[in-house]
mmJSON file of the N, C-alpha and C atoms, coordinates in Angstrom:
{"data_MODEL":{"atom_site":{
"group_PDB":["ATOM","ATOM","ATOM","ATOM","ATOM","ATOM","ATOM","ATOM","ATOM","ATOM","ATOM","ATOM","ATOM","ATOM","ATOM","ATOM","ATOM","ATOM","ATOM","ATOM","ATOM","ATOM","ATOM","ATOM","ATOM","ATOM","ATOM","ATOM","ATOM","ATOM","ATOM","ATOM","ATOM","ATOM","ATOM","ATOM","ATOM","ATOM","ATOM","ATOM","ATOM","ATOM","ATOM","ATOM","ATOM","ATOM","ATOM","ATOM","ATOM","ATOM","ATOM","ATOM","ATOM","ATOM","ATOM","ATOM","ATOM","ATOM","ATOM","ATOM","ATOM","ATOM","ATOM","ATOM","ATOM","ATOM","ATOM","ATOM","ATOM","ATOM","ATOM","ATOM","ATOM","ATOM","ATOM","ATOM","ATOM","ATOM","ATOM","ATOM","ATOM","ATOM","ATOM","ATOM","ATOM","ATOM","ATOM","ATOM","ATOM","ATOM","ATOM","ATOM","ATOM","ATOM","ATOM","ATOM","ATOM","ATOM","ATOM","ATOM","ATOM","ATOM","ATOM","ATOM","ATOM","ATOM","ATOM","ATOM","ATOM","ATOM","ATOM","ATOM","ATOM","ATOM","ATOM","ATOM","ATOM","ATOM","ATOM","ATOM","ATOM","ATOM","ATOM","ATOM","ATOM","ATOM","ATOM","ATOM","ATOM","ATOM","ATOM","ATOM","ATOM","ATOM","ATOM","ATOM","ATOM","ATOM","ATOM","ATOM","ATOM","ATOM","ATOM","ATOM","ATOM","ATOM","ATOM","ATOM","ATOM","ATOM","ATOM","ATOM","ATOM","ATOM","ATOM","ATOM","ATOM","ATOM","ATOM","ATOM","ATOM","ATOM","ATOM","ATOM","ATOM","ATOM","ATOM","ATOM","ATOM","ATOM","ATOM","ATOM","ATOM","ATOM","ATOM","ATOM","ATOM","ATOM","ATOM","ATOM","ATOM","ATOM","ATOM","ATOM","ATOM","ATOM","ATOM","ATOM","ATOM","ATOM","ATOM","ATOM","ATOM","ATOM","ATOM","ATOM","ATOM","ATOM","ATOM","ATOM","ATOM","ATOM","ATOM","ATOM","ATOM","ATOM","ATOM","ATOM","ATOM","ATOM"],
"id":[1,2,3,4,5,6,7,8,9,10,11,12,13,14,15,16,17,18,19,20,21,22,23,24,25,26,27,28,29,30,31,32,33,34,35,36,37,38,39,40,41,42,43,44,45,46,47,48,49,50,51,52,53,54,55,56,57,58,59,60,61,62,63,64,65,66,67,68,69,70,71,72,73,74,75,76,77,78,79,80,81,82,83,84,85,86,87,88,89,90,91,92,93,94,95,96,97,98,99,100,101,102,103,104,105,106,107,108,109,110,111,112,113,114,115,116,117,118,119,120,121,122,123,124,125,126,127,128,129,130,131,132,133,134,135,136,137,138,139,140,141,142,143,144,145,146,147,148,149,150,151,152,153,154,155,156,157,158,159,160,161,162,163,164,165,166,167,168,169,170,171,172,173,174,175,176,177,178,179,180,181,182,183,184,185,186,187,188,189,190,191,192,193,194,195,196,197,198,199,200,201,202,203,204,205,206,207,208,209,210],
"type_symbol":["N","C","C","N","C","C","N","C","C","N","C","C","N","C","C","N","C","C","N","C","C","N","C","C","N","C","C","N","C","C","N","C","C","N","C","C","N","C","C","N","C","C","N","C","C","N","C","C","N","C","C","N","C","C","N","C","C","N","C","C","N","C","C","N","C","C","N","C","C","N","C","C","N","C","C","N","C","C","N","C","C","N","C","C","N","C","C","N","C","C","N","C","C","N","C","C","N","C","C","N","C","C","N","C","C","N","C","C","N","C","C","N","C","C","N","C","C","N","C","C","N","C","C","N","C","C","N","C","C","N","C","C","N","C","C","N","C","C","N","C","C","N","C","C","N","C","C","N","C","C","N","C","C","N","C","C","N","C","C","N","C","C","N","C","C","N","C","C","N","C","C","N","C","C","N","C","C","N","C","C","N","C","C","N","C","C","N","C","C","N","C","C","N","C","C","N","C","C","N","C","C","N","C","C","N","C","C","N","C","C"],
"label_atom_id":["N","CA","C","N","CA","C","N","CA","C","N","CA","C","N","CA","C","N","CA","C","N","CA","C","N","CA","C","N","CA","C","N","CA","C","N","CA","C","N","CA","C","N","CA","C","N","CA","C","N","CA","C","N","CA","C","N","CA","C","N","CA","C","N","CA","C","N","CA","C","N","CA","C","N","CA","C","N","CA","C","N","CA","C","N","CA","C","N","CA","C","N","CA","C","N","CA","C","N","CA","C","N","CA","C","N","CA","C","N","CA","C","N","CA","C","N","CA","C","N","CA","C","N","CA","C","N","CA","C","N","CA","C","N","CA","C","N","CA","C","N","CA","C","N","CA","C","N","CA","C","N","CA","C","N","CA","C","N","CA","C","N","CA","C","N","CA","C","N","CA","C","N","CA","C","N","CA","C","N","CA","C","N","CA","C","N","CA","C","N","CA","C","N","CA","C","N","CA","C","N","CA","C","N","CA","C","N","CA","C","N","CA","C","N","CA","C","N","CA","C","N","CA","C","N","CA","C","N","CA","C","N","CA","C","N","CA","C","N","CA","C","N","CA","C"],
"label_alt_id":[null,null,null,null,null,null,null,null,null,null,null,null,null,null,null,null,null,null,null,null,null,null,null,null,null,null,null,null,null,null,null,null,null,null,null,null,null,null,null,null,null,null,null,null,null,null,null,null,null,null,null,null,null,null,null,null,null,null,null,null,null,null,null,null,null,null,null,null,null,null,null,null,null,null,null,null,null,null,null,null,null,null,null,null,null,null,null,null,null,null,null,null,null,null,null,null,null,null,null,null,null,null,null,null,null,null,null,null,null,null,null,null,null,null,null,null,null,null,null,null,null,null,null,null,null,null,null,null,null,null,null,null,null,null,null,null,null,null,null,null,null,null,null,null,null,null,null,null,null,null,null,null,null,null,null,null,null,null,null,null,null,null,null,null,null,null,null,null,null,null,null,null,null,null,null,null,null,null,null,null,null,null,null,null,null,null,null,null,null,null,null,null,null,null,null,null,null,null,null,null,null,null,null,null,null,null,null,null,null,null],
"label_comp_id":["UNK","UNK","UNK","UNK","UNK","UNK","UNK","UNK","UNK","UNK","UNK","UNK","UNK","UNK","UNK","UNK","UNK","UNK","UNK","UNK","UNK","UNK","UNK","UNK","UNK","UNK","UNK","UNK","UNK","UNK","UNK","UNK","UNK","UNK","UNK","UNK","UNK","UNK","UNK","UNK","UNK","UNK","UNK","UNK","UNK","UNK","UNK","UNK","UNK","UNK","UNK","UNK","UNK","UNK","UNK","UNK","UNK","UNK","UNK","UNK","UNK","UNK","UNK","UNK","UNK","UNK","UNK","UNK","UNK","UNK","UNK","UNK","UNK","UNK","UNK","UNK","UNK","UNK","UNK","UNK","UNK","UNK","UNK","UNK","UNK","UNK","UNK","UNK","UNK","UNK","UNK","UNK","UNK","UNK","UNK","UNK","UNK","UNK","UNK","UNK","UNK","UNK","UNK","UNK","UNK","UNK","UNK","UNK","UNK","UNK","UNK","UNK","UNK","UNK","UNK","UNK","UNK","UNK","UNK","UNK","UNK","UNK","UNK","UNK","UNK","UNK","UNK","UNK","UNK","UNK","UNK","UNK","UNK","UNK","UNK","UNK","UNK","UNK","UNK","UNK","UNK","UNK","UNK","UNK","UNK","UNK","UNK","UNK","UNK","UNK","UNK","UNK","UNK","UNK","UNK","UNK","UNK","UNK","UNK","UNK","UNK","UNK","UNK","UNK","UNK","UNK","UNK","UNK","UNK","UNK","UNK","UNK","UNK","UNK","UNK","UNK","UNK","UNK","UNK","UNK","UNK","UNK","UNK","UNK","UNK","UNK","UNK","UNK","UNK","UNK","UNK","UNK","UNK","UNK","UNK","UNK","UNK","UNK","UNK","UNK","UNK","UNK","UNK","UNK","UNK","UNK","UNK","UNK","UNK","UNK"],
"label_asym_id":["A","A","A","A","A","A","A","A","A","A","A","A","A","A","A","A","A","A","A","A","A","A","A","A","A","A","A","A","A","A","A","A","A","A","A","A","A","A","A","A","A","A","A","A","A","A","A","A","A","A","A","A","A","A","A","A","A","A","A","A","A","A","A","A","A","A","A","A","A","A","A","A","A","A","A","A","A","A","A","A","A","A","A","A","A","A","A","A","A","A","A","A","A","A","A","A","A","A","A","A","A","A","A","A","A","A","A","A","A","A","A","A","A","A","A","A","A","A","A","A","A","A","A","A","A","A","A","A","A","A","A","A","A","A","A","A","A","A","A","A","A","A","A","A","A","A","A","A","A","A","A","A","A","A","A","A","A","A","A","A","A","A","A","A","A","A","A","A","A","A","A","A","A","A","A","A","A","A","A","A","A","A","A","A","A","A","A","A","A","A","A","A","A","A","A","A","A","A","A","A","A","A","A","A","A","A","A","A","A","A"],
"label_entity_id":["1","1","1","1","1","1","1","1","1","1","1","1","1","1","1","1","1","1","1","1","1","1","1","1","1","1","1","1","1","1","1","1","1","1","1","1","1","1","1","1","1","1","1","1","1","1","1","1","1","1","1","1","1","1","1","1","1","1","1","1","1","1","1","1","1","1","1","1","1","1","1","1","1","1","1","1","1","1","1","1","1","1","1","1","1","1","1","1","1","1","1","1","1","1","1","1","1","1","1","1","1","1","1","1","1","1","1","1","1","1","1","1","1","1","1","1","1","1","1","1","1","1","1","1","1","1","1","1","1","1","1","1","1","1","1","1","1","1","1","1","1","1","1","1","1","1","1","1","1","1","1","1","1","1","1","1","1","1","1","1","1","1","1","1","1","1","1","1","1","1","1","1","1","1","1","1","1","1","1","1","1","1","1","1","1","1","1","1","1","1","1","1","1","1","1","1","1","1","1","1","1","1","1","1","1","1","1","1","1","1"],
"label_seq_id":[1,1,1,2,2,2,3,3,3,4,4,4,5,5,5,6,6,6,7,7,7,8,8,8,9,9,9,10,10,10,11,11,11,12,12,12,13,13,13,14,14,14,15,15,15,16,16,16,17,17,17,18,18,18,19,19,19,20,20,20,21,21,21,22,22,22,23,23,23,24,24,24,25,25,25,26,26,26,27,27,27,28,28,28,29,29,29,30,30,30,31,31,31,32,32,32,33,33,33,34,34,34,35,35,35,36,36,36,37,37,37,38,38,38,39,39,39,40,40,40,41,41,41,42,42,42,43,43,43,44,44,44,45,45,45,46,46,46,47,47,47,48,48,48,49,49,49,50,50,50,51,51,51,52,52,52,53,53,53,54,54,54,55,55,55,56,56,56,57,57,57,58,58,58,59,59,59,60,60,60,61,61,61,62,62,62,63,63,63,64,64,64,65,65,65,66,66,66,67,67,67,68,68,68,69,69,69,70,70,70],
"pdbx_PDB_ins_code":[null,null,null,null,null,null,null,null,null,null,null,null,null,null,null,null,null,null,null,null,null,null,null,null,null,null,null,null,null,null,null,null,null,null,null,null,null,null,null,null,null,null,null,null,null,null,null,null,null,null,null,null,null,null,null,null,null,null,null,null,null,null,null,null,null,null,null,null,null,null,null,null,null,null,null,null,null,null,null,null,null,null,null,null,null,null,null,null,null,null,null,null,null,null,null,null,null,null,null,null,null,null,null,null,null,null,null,null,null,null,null,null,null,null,null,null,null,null,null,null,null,null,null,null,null,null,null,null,null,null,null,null,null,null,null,null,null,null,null,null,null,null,null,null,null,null,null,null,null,null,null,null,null,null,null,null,null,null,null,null,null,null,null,null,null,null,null,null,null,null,null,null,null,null,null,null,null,null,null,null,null,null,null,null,null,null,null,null,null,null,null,null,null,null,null,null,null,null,null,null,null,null,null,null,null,null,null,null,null,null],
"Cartn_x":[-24.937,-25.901,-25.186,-25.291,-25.186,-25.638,-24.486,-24.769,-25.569,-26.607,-27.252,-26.752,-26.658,-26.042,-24.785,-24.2,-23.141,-23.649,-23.197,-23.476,-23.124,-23.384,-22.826,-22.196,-20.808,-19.804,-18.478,-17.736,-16.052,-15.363,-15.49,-14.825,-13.893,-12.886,-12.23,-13.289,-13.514,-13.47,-12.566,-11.438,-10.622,-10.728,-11.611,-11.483,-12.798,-13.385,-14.671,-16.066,-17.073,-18.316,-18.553,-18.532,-19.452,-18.942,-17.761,-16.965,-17.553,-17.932,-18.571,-19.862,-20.316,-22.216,-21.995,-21.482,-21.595,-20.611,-20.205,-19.773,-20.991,-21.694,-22.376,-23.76,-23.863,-25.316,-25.258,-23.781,-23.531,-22.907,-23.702,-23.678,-22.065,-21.556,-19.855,-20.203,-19.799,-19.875,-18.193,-17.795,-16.846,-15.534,-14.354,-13.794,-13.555,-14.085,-14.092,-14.627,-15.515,-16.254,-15.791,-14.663,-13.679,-12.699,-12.631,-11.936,-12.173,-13.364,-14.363,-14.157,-13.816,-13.801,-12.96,-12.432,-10.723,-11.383,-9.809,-9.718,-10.912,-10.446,-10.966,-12.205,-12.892,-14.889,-15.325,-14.36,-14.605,-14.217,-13.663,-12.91,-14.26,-14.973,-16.146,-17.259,-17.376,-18.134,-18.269,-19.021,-18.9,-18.498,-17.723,-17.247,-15.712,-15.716,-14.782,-13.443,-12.445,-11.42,-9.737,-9.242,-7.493,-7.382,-7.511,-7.351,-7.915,-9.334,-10.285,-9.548,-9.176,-8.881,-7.265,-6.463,-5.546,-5.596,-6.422,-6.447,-7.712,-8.442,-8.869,-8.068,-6.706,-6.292,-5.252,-4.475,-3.871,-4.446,-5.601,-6.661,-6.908,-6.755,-6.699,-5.543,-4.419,-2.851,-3.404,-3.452,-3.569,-3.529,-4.893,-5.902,-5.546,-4.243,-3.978,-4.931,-5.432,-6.388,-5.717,-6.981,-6.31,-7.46,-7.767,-8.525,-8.429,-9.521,-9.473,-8.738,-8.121,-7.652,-8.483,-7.882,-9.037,-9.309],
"Cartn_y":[31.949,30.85,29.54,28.625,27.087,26.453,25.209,24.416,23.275,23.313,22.102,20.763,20.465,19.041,18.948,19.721,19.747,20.276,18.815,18.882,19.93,19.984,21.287,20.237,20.609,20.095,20.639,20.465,21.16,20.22,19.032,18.739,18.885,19.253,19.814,18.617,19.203,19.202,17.859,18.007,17.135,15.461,14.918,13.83,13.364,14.411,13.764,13.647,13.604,14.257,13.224,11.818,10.536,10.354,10.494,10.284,11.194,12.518,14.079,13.569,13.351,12.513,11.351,10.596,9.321,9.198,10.323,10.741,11.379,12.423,13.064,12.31,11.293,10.564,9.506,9.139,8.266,9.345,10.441,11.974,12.36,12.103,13.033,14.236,15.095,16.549,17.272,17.105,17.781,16.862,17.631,17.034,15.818,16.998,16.297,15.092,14.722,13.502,12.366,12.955,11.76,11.121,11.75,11.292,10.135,9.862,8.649,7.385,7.76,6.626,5.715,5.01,3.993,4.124,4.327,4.187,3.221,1.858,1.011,0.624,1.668,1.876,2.907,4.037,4.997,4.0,3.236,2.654,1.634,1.298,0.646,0.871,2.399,3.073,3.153,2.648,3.234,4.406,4.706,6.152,6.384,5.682,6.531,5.891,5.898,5.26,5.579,4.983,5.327,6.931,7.746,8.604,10.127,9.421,10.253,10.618,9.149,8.484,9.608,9.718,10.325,11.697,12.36,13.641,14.312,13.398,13.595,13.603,12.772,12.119,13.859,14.055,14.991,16.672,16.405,17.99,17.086,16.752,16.086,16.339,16.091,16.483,17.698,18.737,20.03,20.564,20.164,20.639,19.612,19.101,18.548,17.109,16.328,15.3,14.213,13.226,11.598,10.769,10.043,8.949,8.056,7.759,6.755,4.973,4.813,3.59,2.226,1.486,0.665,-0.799],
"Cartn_z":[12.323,12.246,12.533,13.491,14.042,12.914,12.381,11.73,12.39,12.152,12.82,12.339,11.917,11.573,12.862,13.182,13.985,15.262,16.129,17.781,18.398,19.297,20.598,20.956,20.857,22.112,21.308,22.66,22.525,21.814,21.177,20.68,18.874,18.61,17.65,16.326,14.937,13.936,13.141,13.961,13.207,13.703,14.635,14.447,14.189,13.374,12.006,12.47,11.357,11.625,12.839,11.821,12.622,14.016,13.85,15.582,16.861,15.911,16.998,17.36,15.927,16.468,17.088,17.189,17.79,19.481,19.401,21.025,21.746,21.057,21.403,21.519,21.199,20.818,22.18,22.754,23.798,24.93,24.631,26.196,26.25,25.591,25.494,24.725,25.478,24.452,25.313,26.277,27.188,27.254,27.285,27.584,29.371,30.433,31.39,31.541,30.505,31.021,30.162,28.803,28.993,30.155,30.815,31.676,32.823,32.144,33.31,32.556,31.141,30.238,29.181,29.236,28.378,27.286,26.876,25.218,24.614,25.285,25.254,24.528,25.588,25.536,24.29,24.77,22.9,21.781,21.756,20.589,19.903,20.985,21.2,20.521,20.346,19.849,18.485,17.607,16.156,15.614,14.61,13.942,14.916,16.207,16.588,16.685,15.87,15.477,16.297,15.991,16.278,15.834,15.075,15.102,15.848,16.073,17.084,18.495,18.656,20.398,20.441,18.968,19.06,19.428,18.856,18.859,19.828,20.279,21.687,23.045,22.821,23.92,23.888,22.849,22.799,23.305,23.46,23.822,25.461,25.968,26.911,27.972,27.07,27.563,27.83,26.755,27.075,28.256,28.606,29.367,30.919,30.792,32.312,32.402,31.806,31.848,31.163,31.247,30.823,30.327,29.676,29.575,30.913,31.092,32.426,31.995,33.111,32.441,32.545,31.629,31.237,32.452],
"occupancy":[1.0,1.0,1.0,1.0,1.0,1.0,1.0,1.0,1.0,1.0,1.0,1.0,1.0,1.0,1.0,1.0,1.0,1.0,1.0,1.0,1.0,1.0,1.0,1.0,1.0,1.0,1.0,1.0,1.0,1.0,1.0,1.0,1.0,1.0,1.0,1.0,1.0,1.0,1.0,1.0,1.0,1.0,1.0,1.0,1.0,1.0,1.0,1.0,1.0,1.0,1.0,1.0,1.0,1.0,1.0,1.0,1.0,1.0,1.0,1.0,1.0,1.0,1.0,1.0,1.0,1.0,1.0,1.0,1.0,1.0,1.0,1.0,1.0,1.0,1.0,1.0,1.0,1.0,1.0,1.0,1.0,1.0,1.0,1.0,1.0,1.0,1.0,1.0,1.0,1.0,1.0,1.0,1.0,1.0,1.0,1.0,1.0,1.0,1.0,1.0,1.0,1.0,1.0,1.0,1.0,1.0,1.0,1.0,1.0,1.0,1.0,1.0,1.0,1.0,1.0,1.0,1.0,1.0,1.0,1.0,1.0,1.0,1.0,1.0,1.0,1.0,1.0,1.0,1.0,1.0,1.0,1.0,1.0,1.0,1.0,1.0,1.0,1.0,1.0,1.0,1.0,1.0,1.0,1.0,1.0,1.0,1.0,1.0,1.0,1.0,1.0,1.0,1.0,1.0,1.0,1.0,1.0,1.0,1.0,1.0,1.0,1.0,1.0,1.0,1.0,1.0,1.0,1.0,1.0,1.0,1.0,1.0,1.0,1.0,1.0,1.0,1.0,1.0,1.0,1.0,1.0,1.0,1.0,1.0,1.0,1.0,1.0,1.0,1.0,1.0,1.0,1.0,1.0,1.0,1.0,1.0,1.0,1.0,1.0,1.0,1.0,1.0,1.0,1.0,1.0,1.0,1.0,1.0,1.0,1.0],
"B_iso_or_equiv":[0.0,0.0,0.0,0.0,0.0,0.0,0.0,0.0,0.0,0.0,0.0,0.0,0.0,0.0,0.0,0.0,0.0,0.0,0.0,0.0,0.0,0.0,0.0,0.0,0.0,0.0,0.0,0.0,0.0,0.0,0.0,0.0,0.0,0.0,0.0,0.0,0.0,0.0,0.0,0.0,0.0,0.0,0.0,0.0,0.0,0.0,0.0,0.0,0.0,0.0,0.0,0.0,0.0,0.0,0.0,0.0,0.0,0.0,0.0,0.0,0.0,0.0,0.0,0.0,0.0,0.0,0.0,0.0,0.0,0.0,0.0,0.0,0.0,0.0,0.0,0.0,0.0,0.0,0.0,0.0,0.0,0.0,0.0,0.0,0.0,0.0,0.0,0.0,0.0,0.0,0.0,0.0,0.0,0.0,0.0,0.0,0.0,0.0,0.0,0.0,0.0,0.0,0.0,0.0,0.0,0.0,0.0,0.0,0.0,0.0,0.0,0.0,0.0,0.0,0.0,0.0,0.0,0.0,0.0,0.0,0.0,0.0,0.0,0.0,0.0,0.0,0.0,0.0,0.0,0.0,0.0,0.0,0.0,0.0,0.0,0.0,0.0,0.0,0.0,0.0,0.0,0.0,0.0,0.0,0.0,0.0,0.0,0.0,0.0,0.0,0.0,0.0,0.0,0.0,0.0,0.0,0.0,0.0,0.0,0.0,0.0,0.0,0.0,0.0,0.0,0.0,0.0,0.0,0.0,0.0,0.0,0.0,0.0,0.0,0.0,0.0,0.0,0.0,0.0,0.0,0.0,0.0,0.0,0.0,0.0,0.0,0.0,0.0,0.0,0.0,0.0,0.0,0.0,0.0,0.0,0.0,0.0,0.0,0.0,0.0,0.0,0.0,0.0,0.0,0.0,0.0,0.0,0.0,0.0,0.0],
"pdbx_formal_charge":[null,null,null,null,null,null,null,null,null,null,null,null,null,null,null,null,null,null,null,null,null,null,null,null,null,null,null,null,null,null,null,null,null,null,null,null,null,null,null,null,null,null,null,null,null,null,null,null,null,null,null,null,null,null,null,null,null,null,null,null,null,null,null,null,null,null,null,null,null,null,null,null,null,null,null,null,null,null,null,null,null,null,null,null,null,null,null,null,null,null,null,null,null,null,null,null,null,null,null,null,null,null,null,null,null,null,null,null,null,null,null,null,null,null,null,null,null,null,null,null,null,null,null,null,null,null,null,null,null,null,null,null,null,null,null,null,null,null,null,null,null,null,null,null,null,null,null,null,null,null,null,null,null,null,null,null,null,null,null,null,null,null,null,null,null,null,null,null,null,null,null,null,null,null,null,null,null,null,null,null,null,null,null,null,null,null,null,null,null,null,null,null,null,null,null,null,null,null,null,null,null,null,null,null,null,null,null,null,null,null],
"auth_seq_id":[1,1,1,2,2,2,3,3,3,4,4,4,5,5,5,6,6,6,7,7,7,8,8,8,9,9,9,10,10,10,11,11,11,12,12,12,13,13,13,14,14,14,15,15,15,16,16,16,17,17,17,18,18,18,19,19,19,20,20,20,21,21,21,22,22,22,23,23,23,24,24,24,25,25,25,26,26,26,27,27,27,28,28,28,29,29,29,30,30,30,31,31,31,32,32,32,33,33,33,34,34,34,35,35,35,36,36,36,37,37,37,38,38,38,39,39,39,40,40,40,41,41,41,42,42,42,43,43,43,44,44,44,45,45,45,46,46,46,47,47,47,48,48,48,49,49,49,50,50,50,51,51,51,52,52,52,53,53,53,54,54,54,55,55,55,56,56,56,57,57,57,58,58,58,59,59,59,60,60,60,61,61,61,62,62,62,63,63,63,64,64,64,65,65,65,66,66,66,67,67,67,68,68,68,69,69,69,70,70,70],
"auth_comp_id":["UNK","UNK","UNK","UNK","UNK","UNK","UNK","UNK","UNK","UNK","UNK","UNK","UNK","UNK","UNK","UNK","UNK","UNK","UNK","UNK","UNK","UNK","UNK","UNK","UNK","UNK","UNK","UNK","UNK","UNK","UNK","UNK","UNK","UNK","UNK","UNK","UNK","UNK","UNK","UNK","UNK","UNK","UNK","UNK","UNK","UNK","UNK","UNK","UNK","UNK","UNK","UNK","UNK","UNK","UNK","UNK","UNK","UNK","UNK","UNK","UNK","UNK","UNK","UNK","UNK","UNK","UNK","UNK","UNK","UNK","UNK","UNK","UNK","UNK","UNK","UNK","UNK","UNK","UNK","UNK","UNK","UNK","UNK","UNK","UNK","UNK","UNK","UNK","UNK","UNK","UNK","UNK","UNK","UNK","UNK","UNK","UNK","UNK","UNK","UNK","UNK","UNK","UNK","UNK","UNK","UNK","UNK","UNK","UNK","UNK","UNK","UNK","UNK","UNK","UNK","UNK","UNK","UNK","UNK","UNK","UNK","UNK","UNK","UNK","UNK","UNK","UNK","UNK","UNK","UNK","UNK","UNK","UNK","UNK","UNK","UNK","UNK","UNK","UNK","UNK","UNK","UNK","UNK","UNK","UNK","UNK","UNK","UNK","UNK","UNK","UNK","UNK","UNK","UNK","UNK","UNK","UNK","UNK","UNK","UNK","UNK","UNK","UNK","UNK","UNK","UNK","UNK","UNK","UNK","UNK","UNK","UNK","UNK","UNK","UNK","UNK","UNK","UNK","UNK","UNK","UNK","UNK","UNK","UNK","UNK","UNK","UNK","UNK","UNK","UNK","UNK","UNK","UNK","UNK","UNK","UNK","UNK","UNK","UNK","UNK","UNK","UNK","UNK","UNK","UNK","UNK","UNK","UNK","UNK","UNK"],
"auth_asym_id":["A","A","A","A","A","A","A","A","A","A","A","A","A","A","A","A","A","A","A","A","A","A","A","A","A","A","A","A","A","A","A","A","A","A","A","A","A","A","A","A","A","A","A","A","A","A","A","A","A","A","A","A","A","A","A","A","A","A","A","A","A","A","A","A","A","A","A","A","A","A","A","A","A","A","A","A","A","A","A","A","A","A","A","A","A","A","A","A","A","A","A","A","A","A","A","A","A","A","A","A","A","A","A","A","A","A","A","A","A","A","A","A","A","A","A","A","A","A","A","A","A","A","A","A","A","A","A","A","A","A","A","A","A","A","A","A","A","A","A","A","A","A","A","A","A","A","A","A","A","A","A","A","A","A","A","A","A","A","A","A","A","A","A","A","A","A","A","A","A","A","A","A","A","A","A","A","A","A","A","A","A","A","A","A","A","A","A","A","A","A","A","A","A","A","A","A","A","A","A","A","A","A","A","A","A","A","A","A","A","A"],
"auth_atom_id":["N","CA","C","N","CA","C","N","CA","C","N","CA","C","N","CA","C","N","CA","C","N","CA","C","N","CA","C","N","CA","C","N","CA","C","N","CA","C","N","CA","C","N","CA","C","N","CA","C","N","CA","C","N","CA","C","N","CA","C","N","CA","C","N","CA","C","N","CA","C","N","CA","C","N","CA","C","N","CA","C","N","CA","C","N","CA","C","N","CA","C","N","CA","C","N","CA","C","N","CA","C","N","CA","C","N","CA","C","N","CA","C","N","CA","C","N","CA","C","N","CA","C","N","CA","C","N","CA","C","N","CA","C","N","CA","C","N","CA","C","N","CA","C","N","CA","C","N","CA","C","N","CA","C","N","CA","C","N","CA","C","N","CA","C","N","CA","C","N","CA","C","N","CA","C","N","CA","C","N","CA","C","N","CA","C","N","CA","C","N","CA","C","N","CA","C","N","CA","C","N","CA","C","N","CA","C","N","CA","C","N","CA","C","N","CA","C","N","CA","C","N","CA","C","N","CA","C","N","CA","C","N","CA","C","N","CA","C","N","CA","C","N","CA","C"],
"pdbx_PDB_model_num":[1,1,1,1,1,1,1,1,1,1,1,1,1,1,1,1,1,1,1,1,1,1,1,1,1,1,1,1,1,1,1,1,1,1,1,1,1,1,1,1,1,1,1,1,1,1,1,1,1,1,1,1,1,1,1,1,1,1,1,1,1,1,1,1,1,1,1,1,1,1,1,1,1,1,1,1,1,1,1,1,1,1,1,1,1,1,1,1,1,1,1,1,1,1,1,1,1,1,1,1,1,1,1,1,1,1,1,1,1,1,1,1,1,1,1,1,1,1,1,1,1,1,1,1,1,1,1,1,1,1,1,1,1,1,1,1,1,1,1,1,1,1,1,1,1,1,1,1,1,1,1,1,1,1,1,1,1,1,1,1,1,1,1,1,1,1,1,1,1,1,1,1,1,1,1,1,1,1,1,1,1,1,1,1,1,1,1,1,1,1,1,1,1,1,1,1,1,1,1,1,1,1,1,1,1,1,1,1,1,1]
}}}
């Protein structure tokens, strides 16, 4: 059973509820489509803090990708 309270999207758990809803509420659910967008502009975003931007940016590395620069 899907927790509804919790978005569909790939993004990890660990950088917090409000940061997942409030990516997902401004159409981020993927990593690829960070890649269109600077720190900068997420940082911009309510809920989504220095630590989000950290551990997004790091699943990012992973996966060969980057935040777009600002």
């Amino acid at each position: 059973m899907t927790d509804a309270a919790q978005p569909d999207t790939e993004f990890p758990r660990g950088i917090g509820k409000v940061a997942t809803r409030e990516l997902t509420a401004h159409g981020y659910t993927r990593y690829e489509q960070l890649t269109a967008v600077s720190e900068k502009t997420l940082l911009a975003i309510h809920g989504v803090g220095p630590k989000a931007i950290r551990i997004l940016g790091e699943e990012l590395a992973e996966r060969g990708l980057a935040f777009a620069e600002a």
